[in-house]
C-alpha positions in Angstrom: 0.0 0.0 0.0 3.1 2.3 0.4 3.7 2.3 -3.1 0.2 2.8 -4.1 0.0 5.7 -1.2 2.5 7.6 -3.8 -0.1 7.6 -6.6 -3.5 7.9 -4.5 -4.1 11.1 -3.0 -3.6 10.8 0.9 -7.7 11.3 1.7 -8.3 8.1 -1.2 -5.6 6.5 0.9 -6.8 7.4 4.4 -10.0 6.2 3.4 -8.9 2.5 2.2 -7.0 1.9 5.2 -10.0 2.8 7.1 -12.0 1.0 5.2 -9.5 -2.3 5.5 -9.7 -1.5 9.5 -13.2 -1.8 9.2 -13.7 -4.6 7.0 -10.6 -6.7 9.6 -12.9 -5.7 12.5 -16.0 -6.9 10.7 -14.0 -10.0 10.1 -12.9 -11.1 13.6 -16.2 -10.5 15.1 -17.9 -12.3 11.9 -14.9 -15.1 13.5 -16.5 -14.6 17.3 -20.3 -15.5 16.2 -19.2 -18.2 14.2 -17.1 -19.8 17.3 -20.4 -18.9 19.3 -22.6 -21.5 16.7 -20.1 -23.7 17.1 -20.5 -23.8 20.5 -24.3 -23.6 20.6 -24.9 -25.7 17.4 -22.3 -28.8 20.0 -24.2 -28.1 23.2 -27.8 -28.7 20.7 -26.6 -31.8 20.0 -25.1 -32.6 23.2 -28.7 -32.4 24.4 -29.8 -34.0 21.8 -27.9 -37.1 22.8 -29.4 -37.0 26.1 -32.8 -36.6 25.1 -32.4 -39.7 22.9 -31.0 -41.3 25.7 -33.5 -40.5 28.0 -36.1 -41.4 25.4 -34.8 -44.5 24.7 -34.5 -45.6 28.4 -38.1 -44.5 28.9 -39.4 -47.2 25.5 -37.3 -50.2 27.5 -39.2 -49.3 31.1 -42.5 -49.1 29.1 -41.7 -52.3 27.1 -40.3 -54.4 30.5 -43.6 -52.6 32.3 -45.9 -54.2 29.7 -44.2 -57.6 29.3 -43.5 -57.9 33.2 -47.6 -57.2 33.8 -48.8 -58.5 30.7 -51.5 -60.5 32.8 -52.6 -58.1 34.6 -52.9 -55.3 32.0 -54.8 -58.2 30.5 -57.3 -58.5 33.3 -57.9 -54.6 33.3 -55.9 -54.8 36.5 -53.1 -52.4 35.5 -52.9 -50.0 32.7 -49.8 -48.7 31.6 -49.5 -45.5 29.5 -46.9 -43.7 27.6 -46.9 -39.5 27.8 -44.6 -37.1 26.7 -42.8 -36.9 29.4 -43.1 -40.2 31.0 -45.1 -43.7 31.9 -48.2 -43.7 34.1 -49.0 -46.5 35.7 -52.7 -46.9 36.9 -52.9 -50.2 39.7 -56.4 -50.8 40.4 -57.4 -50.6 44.0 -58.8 -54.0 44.6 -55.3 -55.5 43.9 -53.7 -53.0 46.2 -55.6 -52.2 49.2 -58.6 -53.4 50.8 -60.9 -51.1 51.5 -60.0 -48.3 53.9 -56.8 -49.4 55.0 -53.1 -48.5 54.0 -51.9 -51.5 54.2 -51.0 -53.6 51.0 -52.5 -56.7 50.2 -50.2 -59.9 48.9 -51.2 -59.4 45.0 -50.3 -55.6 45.6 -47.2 -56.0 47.1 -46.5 -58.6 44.2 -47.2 -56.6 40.9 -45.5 -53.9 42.9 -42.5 -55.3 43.1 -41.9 -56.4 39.6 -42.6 -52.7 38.6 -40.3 -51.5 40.6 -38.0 -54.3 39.5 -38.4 -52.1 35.8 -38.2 -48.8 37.7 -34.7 -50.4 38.8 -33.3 -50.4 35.7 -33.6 -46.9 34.8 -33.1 -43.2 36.9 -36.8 -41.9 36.1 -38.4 -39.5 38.7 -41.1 -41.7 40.2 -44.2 -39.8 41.5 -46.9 -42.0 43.6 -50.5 -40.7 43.8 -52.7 -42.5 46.2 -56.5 -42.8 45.5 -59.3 -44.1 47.5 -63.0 -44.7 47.1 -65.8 -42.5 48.0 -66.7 -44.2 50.9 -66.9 -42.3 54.1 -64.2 -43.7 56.6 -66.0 -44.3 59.8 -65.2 -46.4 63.4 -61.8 -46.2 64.7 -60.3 -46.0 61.0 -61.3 -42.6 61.3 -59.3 -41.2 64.0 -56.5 -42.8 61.7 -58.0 -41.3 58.4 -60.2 -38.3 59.4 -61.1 -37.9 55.7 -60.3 -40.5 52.3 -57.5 -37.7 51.4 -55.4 -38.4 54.2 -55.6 -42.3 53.5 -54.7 -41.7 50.3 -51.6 -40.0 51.0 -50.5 -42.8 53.8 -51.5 -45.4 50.5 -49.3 -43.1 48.4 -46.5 -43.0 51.0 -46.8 -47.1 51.8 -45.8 -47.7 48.2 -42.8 -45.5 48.2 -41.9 -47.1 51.3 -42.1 -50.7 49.3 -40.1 -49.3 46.4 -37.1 -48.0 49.1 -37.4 -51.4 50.3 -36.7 -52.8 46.5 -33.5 -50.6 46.8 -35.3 -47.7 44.4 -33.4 -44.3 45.7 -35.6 -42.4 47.5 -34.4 -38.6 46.4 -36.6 -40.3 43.1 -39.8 -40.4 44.6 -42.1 -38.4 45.6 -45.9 -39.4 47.3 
């Protein structure tokens, strides 16, 4: 450029080398956003990965769930669902509990333990809703169980307490 400087006026040349400045900035921050996709464009499919993963794992527990209770999914015992962010699985009451009481019944404690046998396998979050009928608890239940809501919460809390017994990691559960 020193040799052109001698044949272009010094405001033409002024001008170019600004213009170069310019164009070199332009450059390195056109370099700094492209680094920044990089980076965004690996942790995408870095999550991508994991959601696959995670997906994946999900399909095995929901097949092993459906093959492990295949009789009683049969019956219309259990039903096992898949949603978009997880498996429910619906127990009927009559294989669980007998009426008002908290306490789980041999067949309960049975198809229980093979799903948490599945549950086992994988690091799902495990969240246990208790249900009961509408039948007004009465007697001495009642002191125990003022209303259904509170014996479905200590139903709830007796299966998470079965599934810490089957060695599931209780930070997982919630009733």
């Amino acid at each position: 450029l020193a040799g052109l400087a001698g044949c272009v006026s010094s405001g033409k040349y002024e001008k170019l080398a600004s213009e170069r400045d310019a164009l070199r900035k332009r450059l390195a921050a056109v370099e700094r956003e492209k680094q920044g996709l990089e980076r965004t464009k690996q942790d995408l499919e870095t999550n991508l990965e994991k959601q696959q993963g995670e997906l994946s794992e999900m399909r095995g527990t929901y097949d092993g769930l459906l093959s492990e209770l295949q009789q009683e999914v049969e019956a219309g015992q259990v039903q096992i669902q898949r949603l978009r962010d997880g498996i429910r699985v619906n127990l009927s009451q009559d294989i669980l509990f007998a009426t008002g009481s908290a306490e789980l019944d041999a067949q309960g404690r049975d198809v229980l333990t093979r799903v948490s046998q599945q549950l086992a396998k994988a690091g799902h979050r495990i969240e246990v809703e208790g249900h009961t009928d509408d039948v007004k608890i009465g007697g001495a239940l009642a002191r125990t169980y003022p209303p259904n809501w509170e014996l479905a919460g200590a139903r709830a809390a007796r299966v998470v307490r079965l599934f810490e017994e089957k060695g599931l990691d209780r930070d997982r559960m919630a009733a």
